[in-house]
C-alpha positions as CSV (number, residue, x, y, z in Angstrom):
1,X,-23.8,2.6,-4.7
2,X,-24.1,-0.3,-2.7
3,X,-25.1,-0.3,1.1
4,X,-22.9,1.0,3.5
5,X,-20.8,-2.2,4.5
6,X,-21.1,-3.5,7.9
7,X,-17.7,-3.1,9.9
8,X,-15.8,-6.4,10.1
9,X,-15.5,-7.9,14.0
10,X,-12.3,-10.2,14.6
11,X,-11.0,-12.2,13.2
12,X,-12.2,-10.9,10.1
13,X,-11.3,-7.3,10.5
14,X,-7.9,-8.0,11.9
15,X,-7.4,-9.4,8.8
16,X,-8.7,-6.8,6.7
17,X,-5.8,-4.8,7.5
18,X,-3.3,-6.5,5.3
19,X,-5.1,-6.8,4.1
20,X,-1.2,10.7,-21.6
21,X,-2.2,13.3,-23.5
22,X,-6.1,13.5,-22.6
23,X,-7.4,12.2,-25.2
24,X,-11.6,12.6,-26.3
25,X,-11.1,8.7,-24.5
26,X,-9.2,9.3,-21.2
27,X,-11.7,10.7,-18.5
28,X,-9.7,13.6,-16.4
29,X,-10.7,16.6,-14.3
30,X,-12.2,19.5,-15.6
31,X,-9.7,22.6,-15.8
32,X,-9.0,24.7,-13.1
33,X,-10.8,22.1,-10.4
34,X,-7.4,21.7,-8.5
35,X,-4.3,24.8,-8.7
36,X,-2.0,21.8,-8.5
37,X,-2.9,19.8,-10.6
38,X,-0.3,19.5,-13.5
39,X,-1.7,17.4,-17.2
40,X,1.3,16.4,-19.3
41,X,1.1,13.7,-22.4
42,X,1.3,10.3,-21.3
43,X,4.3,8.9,-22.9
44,X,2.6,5.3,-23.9
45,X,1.0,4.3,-26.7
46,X,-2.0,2.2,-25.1
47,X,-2.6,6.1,-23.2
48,X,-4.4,7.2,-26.3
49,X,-7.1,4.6,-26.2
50,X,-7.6,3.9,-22.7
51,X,-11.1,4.4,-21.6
52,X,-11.8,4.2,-17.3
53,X,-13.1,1.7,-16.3
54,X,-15.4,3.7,-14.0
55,X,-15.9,7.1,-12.5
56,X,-14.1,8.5,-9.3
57,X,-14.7,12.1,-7.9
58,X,-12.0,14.7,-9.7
59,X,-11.8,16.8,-6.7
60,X,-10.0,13.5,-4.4
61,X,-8.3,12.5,-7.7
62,X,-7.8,15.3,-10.0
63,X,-5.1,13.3,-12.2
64,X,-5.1,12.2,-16.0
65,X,-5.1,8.6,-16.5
66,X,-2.0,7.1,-18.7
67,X,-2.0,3.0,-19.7
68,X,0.6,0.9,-20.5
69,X,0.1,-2.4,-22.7
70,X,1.9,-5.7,-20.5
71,X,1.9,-9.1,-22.0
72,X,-1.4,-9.5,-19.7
73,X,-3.3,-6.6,-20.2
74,X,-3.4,-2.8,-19.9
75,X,-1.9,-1.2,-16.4
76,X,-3.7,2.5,-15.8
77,X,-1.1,4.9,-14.1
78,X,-1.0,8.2,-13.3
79,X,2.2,10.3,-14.3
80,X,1.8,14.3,-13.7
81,X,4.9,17.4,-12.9
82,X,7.4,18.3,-15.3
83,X,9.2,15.6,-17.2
84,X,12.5,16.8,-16.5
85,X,12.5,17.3,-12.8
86,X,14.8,16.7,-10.7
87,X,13.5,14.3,-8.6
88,X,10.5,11.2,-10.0
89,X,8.7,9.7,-7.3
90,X,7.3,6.3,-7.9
91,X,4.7,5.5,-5.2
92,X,3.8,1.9,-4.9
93,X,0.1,0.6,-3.8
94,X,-0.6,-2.6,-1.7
95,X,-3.5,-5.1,-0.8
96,X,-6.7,-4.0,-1.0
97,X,-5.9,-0.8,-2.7
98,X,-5.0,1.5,-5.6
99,X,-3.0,4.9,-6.5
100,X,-5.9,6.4,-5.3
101,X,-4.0,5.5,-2.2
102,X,-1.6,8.4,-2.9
103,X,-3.9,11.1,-4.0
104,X,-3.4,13.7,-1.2
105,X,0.3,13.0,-1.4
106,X,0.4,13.1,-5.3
107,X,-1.2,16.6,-4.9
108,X,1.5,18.1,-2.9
109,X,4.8,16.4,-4.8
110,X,3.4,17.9,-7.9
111,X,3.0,21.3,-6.2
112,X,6.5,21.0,-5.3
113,X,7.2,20.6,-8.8
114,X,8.2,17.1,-8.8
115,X,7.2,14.1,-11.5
116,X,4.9,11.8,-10.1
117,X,4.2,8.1,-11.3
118,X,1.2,6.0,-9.3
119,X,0.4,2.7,-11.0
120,X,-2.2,0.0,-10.5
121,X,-0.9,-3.2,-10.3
122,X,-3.1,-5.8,-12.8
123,X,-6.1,-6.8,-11.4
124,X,-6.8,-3.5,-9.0
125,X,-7.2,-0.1,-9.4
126,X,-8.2,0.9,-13.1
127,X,-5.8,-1.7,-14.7
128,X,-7.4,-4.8,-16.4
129,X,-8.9,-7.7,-14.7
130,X,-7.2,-10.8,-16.2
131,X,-8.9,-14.1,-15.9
132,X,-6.5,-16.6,-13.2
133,X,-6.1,-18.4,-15.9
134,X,-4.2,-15.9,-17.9
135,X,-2.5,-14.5,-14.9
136,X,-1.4,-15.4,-11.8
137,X,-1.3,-12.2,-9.8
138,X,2.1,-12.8,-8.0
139,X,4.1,-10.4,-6.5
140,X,7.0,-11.3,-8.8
141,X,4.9,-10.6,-12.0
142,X,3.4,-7.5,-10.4
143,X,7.1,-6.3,-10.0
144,X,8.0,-7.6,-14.0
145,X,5.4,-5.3,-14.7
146,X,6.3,-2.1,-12.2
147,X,9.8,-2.8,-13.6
148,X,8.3,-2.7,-17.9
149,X,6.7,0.8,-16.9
150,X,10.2,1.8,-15.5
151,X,11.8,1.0,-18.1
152,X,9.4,1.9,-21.0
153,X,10.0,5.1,-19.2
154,X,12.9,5.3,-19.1
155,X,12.9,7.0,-15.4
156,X,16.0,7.5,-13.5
157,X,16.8,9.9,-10.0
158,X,13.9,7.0,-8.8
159,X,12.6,7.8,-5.6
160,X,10.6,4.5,-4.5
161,X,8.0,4.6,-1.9
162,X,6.1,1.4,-1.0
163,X,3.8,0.4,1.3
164,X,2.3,-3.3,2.5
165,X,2.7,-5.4,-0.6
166,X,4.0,-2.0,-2.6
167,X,7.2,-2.5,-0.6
168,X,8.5,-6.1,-1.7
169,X,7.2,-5.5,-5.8
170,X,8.8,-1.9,-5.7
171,X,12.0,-3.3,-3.8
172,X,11.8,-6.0,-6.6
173,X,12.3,-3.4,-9.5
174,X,14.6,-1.3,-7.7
175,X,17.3,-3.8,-6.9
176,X,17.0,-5.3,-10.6
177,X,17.6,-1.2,-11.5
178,X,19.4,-0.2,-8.7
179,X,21.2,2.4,-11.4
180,X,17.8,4.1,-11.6
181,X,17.2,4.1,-8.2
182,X,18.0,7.8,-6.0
183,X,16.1,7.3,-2.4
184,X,13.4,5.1,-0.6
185,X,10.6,5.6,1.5
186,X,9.6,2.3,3.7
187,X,5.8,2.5,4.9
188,X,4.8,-0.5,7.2
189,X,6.0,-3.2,5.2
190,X,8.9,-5.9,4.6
191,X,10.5,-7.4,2.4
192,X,12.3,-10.7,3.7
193,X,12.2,-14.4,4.1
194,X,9.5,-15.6,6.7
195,X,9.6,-18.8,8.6
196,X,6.7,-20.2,9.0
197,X,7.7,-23.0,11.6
198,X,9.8,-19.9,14.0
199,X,8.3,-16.3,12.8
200,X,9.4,-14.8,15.7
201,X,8.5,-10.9,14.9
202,X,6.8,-11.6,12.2
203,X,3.5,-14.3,14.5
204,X,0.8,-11.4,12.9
205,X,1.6,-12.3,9.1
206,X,1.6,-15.7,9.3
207,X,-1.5,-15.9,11.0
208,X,-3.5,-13.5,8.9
209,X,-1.9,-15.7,6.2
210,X,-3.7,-19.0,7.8
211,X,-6.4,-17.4,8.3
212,X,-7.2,-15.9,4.7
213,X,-6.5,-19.7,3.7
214,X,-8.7,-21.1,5.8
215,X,-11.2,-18.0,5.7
216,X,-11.5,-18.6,1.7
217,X,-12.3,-22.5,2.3
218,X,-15.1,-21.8,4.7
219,X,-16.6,-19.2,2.8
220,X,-15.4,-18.7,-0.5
221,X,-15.1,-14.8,-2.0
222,X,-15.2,-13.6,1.3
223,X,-12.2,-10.8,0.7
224,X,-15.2,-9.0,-1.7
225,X,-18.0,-9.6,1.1
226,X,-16.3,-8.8,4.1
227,X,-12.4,-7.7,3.6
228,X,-13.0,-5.0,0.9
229,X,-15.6,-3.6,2.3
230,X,-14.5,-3.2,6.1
231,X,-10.8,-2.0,4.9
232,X,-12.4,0.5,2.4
233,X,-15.2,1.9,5.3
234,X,-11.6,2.1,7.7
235,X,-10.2,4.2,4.7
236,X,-13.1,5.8,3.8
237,X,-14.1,7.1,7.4
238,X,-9.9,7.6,8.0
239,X,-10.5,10.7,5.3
240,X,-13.7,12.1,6.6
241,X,-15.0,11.1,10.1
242,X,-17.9,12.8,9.8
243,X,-18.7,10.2,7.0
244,X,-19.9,12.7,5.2
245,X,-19.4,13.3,0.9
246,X,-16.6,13.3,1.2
247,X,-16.6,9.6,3.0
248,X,-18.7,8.4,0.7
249,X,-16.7,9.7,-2.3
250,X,-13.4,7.8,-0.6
251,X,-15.7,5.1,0.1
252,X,-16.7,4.8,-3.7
253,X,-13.2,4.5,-4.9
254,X,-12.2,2.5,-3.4
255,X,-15.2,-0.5,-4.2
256,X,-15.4,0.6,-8.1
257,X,-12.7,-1.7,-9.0
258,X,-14.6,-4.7,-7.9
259,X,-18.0,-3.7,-7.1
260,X,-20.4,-1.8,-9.8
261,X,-21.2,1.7,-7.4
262,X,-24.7,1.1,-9.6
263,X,-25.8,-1.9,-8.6
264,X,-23.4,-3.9,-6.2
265,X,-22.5,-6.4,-8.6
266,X,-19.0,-7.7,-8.6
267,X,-17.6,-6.5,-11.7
268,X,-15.7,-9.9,-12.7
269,X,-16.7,-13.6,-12.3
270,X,-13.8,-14.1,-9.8
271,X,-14.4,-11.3,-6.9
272,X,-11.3,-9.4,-5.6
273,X,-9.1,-13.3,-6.6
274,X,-6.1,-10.8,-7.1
275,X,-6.7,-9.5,-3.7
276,X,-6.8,-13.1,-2.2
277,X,-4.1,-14.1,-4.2
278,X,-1.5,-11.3,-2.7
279,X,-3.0,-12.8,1.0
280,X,-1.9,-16.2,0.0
281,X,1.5,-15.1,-1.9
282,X,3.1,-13.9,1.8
283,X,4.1,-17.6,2.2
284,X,3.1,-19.0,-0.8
285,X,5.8,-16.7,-2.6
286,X,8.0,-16.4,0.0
287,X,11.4,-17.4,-2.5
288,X,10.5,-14.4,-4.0
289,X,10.8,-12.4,-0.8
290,X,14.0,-13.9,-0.1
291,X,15.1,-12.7,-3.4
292,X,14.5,-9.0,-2.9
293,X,16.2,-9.5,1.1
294,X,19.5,-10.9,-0.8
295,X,18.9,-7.7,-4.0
296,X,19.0,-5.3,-0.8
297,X,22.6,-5.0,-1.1
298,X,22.3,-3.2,-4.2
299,X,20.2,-0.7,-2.4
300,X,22.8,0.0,0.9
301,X,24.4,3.7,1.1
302,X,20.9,5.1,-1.2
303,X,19.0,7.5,0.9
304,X,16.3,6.0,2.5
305,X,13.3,6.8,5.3
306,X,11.0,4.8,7.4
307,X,7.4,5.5,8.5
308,X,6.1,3.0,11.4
309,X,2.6,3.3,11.6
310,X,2.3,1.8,15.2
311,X,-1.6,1.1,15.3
312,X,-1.4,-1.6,12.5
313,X,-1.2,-5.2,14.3
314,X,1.4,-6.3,11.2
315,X,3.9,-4.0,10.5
316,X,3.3,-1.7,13.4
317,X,4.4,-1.8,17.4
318,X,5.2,-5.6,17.7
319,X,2.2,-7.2,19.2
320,X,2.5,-9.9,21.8
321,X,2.7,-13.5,21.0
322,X,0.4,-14.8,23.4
323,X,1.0,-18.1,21.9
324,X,4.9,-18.4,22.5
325,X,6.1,-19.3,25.8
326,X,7.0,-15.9,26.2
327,X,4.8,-13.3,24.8
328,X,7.5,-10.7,24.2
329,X,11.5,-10.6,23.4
330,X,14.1,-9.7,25.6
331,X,12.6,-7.7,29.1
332,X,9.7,-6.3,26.9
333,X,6.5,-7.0,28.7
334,X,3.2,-7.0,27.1
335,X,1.0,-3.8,28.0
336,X,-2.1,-2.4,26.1
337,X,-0.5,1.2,25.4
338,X,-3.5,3.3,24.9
339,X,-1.5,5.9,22.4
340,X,-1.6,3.1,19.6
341,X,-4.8,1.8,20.0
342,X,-6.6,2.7,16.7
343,X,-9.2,4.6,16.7
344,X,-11.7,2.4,14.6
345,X,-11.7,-0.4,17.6
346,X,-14.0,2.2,19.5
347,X,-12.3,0.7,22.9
348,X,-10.2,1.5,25.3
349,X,-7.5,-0.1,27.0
350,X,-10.0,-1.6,29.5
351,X,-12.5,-3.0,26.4
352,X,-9.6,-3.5,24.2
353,X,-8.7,-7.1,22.4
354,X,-5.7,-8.8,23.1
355,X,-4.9,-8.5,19.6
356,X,-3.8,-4.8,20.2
357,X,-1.6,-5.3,23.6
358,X,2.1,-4.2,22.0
359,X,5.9,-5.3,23.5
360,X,6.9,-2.5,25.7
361,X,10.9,-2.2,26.4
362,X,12.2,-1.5,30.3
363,X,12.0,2.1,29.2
364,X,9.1,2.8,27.9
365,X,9.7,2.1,24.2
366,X,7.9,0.1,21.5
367,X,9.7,-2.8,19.3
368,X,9.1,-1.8,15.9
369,X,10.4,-5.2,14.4
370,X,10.2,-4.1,10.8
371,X,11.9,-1.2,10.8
372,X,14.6,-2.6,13.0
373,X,15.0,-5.1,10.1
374,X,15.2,-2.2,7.4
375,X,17.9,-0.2,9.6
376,X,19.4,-4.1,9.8
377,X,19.6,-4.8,6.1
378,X,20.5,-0.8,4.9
379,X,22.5,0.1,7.2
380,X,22.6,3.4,9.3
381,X,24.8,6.1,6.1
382,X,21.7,6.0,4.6
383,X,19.2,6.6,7.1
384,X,17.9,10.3,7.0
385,X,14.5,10.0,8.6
386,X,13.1,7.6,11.1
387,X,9.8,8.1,12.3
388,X,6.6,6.5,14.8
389,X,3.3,7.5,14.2
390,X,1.3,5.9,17.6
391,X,-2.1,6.4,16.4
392,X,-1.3,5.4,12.7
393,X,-2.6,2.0,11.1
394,X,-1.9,0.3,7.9
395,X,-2.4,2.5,5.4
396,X,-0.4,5.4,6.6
397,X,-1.2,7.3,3.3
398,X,-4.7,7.9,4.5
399,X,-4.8,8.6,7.9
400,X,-1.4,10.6,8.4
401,X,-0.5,12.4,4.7
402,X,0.8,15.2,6.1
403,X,3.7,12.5,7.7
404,X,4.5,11.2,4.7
405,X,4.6,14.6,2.7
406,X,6.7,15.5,5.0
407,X,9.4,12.5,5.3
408,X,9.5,12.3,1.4
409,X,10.2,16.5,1.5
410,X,13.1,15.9,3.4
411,X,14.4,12.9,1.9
412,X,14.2,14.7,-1.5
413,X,16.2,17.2,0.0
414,X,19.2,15.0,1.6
415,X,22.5,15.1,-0.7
C-alpha cells in the first residue's frame, strides 16, 4: 500500500474533517469468520454480476456485497438480517467516506436481528466512478439514487441514520417517502439553508467551503494528496491507536476507492472529484438544502435522536467566531474546554489552536448549534434521545460505536 500519509497541519487538516445472493462474482467473507454475520440474497438484478472493485479485510467488514444499476452506473450496498424484520436501518455515509463507515455498528444491528442496508453513494465506496461529465455528483442526485434503492426495495418501518453529507441526501429521500420512514438518527450534521453573507452558527462550514475552493485553485487534486489521506490516518488510528493491523487494515479501506493499495496510483483520471465536489456543493447546492429544511415537516412527530460529537470544529460545540465582533452569542464566552479537545491535535489547552476554543454558556454548557436547529425544526414529541459526546469528532461512527449502538437500540425500542 502506499506510504503512510503525513498528518495534515491547519488549515488543511481542519478541513479534512468535513471533510445478493453470493454469487462465484461477489467477493464475501469466508463462513464462520464473524457469529453475526447474516448472508441473504441480494434482491437486485446487477447483484449477480457485480465484481469488487478491490479487496478489504473480512474480519472489519464481514458483509456480502449487493449492486444496484442507476441511470449512471452501479451503486455497491450492503443489505444483511432477516428480510422481514421489524425494524430496516438505512445508514447513510458522508464526505470522505463509505459504508465501511458503519461496519462495527452494522455488526451489532444484525446481531439484534435487524435488516441492515449501507450504500455507497456513486463515486465512493465500491460504487462506480462516473466520469464529471456523465455525472455531476450533487447531493440531490446522490439522494435520486438513495431514494431508487428505497424504492426498488421496496423498504418501509425506515429507520434513517445520517451523518455529515449522509444527513441532507438521506433527509432528501425520507421527506419525498416520508410513508416509509419510522425513526431518525441525526449524527453531526444539517440539513438547512446557509447564508453565506450572515452564517451566524454555521462561520466553520462556510469557511472550510472557501477554503476547499480556493485550496483546489492553488493546488489542484489536493483532497487525494492531502484531505484523504489525513481524514483516513484520523479514522484509521481512531480504530486502533496502537496503529497496529488493525490500523492499517482501517487505513486500507478507506484509500482503496481512490488510491491502488498496490501501487499508490489514483485509480481514476479525476482524483477523489466526487469528494471535492460534495465540499463545493455546501454552498454551491444550497437550494437543495433549503428543500430538505421546508420537507422537514413531513418528518415532525417521527421518532428521532441526536448524537453531537463535540470535538468536530463543524457540527460539534459551536466554535468561536473570532472574526465577528463578538466571538460568541448571547453571555457565552469563548474558552478552550479541555474535555473536547480531540485527541489527534496532540495539545493541550495551553498549545491548543484557536480553532478549537468552543462558546461556553454562564453555566458551564456548550452551544450545540446544530442540534438546537434539529430540536428547532422537529420539535420536542419526537425527541427520545439527546446526547454529547465531548471527546467525539466528525465521524462519530468510528471513534464512539458503542454511542451510536446504543442511541439507535433505544430508538428502535421507543413506541
Amino acid at each position: 500500500m502506499p506510504d503512510r500519509p503525513t498528518m495534515l497541519l491547519p488549515p488543511l487538516r481542519t478541513m479534512a474533517l468535513l471533510v445478493s445472493a453470493a454469487c462465484a462474482t461477489n467477493t464475501h467473507p469466508d463462513e464462520g469468520s464473524d457469529p453475526v454475520h447474516t448472508t441473504m440474497a441480494c434482491e437486485t438484478p446487477a447483484s449477480d454480476t457485480f465484481v469488487r472493485p478491490f479487496e478489504v479485510d473480512a474480519k472489519q467488514y464481514p458483509f456480502t456485497s449487493c449492486a444496484m444499476q442507476t441511470e449512471h452506473g452501479v451503486m455497491h450496498y450492503i443489505d444483511e438480517g432477516p428480510r422481514d424484520a421489524e425494524h430496516t436501518v438505512l445508514m447513510v455515509h458522508g464526505n470522505p467516506t463509505w459504508s465501511f463507515l458503519y461496519r462495527n455498528i452494522a455488526r451489532e444491528l444484525i446481531a439484534d436481528g435487524h435488516r441492515v442496508i449501507v450504500p455507497d453513494h456513486l463515486g465512493m465506496g465500491m460504487s462506480d466512478i462516473p466520469t464529471t461529465a456523465d455525472f455531476d455528483y450533487r447531493p440531490r442526485t446522490h439522494s435520486d439514487h438513495l431514494e431508487e434503492l428505497v424504492v426498488a426495495l421496496d423498504l418501509d418501518g425506515i429507520t434513517v441514520v445520517g451523518q455529515d453529507w449522509g444527513g441532507p441526501i438521506g433527509l432528501g429521500m425520507a421527506t419525498r417517502q416520508p410513508d416509509r420512514i419510522r425513526s431518525l438518527l441525526f449524527m453531526n450534521t444539517w440539513a438547512w439553508s446557509i447564508d453565506p453573507s450572515d452564517p451566524g452558527t454555521d462561520h466553520q462550514v462556510v469557511d472550510w467551503y472557501h477554503q476547499a475552493k480556493q485550496t483546489e485553485v492553488a493546488l489542484p487534486g489536493w483532497f487525494c494528496q492531502f484531505a484523504l489521506p489525513g481524514q483516513s490516518d484520523i479514522m484509521a488510528r481512531e480504530a486502533d491507536p496502537t496503529e497496529g493491523a488493525v490500523y492499517e487494515a482501517v487505513l486500507e479501506a478507506y484509500l482503496a476507492p481512490h488510491i491502488d493499495p498496490a501501487t499508490g496510483a489514483y485509480v481514476t483520471d479525476e482524483p477523489c472529484a466526487p469528494m471535492q465536489i460534495f465540499a463545493e456543493s455546501i454552498l454551491d447546492d444550497d437550494a437543495y438544502q433549503g428543500e430538505v429544511e421546508q420537507g422537514l415537516s413531513e418528518l415532525v412527530g417521527k421518532p428521532y435522536a441526536l448524537l453531537t460529537g463535540q470535538s468536530d470544529i463543524l457540527f460539534g460545540a459551536l466554535r468561536c467566531d473570532l472574526d465577528a465582533p463578538s466571538p460568541c452569542p448571547g453571555e457565552a464566552t469563548c474558552q478552550c474546554v479541555a474535555e473536547v479537545l480531540p485527541s489527534r491535535t496532540e495539545a493541550d489547552c495551553g498549545t491548543a489552536s484557536e480553532d478549537f476554543h468552543v462558546c461556553v454558556e454562564p453555566d458551564g454548557s456548550l452551544i450545540e448549534p446544530n442540534a438546537d436547529r434539529f430540536v428547532e425544526l422537529l420539535g420536542t414529541d419526537g425527541l427520545v434521545l439527546r446526547e454529547s459526546i465531548p471527546a467525539s469528532d466528525h465521524m462519530v461512527q468510528e471513534d464512539a460505536p458503542d454511542d451510536v449502538i446504543a442511541a439507535l437500540r433505544a430508538l428502535l425500542a421507543a413506541d
